[in-house]
C-alpha angles and dihedrals in degrees: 000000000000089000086070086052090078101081092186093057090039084053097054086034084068092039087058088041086060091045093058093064094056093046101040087045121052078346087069090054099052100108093026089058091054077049109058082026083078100276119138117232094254089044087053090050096043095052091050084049090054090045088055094045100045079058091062085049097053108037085082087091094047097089088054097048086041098053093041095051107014135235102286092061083036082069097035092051087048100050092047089060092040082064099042094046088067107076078045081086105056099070094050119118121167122308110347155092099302088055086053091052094050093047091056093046100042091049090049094047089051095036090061104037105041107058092034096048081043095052097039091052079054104053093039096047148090125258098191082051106036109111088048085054094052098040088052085043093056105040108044077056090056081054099058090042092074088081108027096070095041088053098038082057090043099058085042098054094038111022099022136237092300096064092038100046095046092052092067099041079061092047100052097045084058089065096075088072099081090058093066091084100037118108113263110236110193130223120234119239088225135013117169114220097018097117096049088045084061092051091099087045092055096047102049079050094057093057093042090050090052088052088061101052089072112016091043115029095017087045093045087051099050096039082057087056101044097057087055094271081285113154089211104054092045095052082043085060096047094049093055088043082052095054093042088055095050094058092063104029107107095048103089101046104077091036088065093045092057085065090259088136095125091051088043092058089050090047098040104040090038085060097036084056092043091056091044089057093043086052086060107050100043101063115130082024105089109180081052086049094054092047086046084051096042091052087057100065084059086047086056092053090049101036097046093052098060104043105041088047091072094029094060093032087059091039091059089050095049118092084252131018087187094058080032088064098032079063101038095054082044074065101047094045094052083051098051110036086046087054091041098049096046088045082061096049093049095050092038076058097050093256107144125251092238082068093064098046089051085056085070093076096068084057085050077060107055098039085050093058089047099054095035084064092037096065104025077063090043100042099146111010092111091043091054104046078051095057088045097060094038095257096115101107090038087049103046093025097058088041101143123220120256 
């Protein structure tokens, strides 16, 4: 258990934890209650599209704020307006001012806080331990994501979308406790070659990003359908997707830390594809939608994992994690809001759902060949800087079996 030994990361592993809550709870409701508040399915797609996009627009101030008040406070600033963007949602009614507003807040909130708490997690972390971080990380969080759906759903359906809402804006701006007592890292002024260093990790975010588009925010939108536009049953069918990922959740890390990244990319993105497939083809069938959503959570332990552990092993590498992030969520924001706005024009056009969620395989792709580079180039590196700390029998020797 070396990986608990790191306090710091301990420390910012609770602050996402709490996070979670927030996220998995009124977070999870975010598109099926534009939905439900008058907006069309291809309105609801093309205003998450917009809010992805307007990130792309305004990151361009983050490296300033970064270098003038560090990473730590980054986070701290980020998670504060994650937490006040939330009650932007309750007045909104259709097309309209209050839907403007709650576009521009919820961008700025992301804009600051992703990239920042992504490159901070990267700069404090292991490396020899990284996938373990990250697969404790995940799947305590698919723990505390049993209850948060089924009481999000809950405060929707008897006390409205004030009180709810609200909840988890309180909830996520208490998520920036934790980090007072986090280490600060500081941002250069200047660091030559950081942006192209962060190229690889653009690009494995564009594809991720377009794998979103249709396996995440498409799949949230016809799941809601599917169980009769009900909150309960929604946040029902999150819960049982959370405890199906925490059963799983710790398998992959050290699988990835043996230097079994190669194998890991195989195992995570073919089941990844397999439950994009199985989303496209249940819909009007709800218990099947439920099982489809469920499988997901375990693709998510095995998915994140994987990915992040290149992607924050290469950030820290990098001259700069936080440019290297700034970069890699530019990334992110180009796949998704592509996927998301062609999603929209296929369903204003009568195209099914089922036929945008099947769009998120070309991302699997994409995100396959990447990784597939990334650790064929990278075969031992874990396995060395395990050696090198004496971890190397624990490592290898409590290897689970995938």
């Amino acid at each position: 258990m070396a990986f608990f030994h790191n306090r710091t990361v301990n420390l910012l592993n609770l602050h996402y934890w709490i996070t979670s809550v927030a996220l998995g709870g009124g977070g999870a409701f975010w598109s099926v209650y534009l939905l439900k508040a008058g907006l069309s399915v291809p309105g609801v797609l093309l205003m998450t599209a917009v809010t992805f996009a307007l990130r792309l627009i305004l990151r361009s101030f983050l490296l300033l704020l970064g270098v003038r008040v560090g990473l730590r406070w980054l986070v701290v600033i980020g998670t504060v307006l994650m937490g006040i963007s939330f009650p932007f949602l309750t007045p909104v009614h259709g097309f309209g001012w209050p839907l403007v507003w709650l576009v521009i807040v919820t961008a700025l909130a992301d804009t600051v806080y992703w990239p920042s708490y992504y490159a901070y997690f990267a700069a404090l972390g292991d490396e020899e331990h990284r996938g373990q971080q990250l697969g404790i990380r995940e799947a305590i969080s698919a723990l505390l994501g049993i209850g948060s759906p089924l009481v999000a759903g809950w405060l929707l359906v008897g006390f409205g979308p004030r009180v709810a809402f609200f909840t988890t804006g309180v909830i996520e701006a208490l998520a920036a406790l934790p980090l007072l007592w986090t280490p600060d890292v500081p941002v250069a002024r200047r660091a030559p070659g950081a942006f192209r260093a962060a190229l690889s990790g653009a690009m494995l975010f564009v594809g991720d990003g377009w794998v979103a588009a249709g396996y995440f925010v498409v799949w949230q939108i016809a799941l809601f359908i599917t169980l009769g536009e009900n909150y309960l049953a929604y946040g029902g069918a999150l819960a049982v997707a959370a405890l199906v990922g925490a059963v799983g959740g710790l398998l992959l890390g050290r699988y990835i830390d043996s230097g079994k990244g190669g194998q890991a990319v195989w195992v995570s993105v073919g089941l990844l594809s397999l439950v994009i497939v199985l989303r496209a083809i249940v819909q009007n069938h709800p218990v099947l939608a439920v099982a489809a959503n469920a499988m997901g959570a375990l693709v998510a332990c095995l998915y994140v994992p994987t990915m992040m552990t290149a992607v924050y092993n290469q950030a820290k590498r990098s001259p700069c994690v936080l440019r290297f992030h700034i970069a890699a969520e530019g990334g992110w924001d180009v796949g998704v809001a592509t996927g998301l706005c062609l999603a929209a024009a296929v369903t204003w056009y009568g195209g099914s759902l089922s036929l945008t969620i099947l769009m998120a395989l070309i991302g699997a792709l994409f995100v396959f060949v990447l990784l597939q580079r990334y650790y064929a180039a990278h075969p031992l590196e874990v396995v060395d800087a395990a050696l090198e700390s004496g971890e190397f029998q624990t490592q290898v020797g409590e290897m689970p079996k995938v």
